[in-house]
C-alpha positions as protocol buffer text, in pm:
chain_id: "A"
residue {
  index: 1
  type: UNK
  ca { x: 16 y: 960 z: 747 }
}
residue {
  index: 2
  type: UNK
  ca { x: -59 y: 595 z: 688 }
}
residue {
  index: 3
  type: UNK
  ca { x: -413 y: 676 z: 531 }
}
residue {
  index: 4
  type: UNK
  ca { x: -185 y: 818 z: 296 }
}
residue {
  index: 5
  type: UNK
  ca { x: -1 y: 548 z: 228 }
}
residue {
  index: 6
  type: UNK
  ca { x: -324 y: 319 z: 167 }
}
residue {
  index: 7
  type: UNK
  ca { x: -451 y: 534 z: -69 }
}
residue {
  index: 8
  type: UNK
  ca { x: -141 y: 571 z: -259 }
}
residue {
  index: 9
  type: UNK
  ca { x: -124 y: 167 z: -278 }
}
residue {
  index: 10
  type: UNK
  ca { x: -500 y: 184 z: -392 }
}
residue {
  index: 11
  type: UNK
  ca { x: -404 y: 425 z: -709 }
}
residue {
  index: 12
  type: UNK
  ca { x: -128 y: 150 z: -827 }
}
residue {
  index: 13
  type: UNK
  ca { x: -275 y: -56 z: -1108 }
}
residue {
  index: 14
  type: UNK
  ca { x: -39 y: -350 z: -998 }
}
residue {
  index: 15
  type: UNK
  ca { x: -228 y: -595 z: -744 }
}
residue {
  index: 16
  type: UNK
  ca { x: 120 y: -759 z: -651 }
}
residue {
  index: 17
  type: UNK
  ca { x: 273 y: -377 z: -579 }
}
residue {
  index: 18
  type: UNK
  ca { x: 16 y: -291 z: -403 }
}
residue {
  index: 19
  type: UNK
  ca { x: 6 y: -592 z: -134 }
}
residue {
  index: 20
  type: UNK
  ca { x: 363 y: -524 z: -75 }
}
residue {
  index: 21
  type: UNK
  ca { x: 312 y: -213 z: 6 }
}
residue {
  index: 22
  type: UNK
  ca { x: 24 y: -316 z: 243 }
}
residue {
  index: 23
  type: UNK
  ca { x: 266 y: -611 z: 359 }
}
residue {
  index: 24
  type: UNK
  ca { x: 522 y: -338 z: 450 }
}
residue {
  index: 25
  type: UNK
  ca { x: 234 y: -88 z: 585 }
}
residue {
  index: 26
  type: UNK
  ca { x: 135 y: -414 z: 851 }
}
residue {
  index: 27
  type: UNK
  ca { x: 504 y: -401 z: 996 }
}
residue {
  index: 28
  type: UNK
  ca { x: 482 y: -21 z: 1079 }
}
C-alpha cells in the first residue's frame, strides 16, 4: 500500500507537495 503512496507523490508536479507527503509517508 505504501508503494502506492510513493508513486502517487511522484505523479504530483509540486516538489514541496510531494516531500510532505514523503515527510508524512516516514512517520507511518
Amino acid at each position: 500500500m505504501a508503494g502506492q503512496l510513493i508513486g502517487y507523490a511522484r505523479v504530483s508536479t509540486d516538489e514541496q507537495d510531494v516531500t510532505a507527503q514523503r515527510d508524512a509517508l516516514t512517520a507511518l
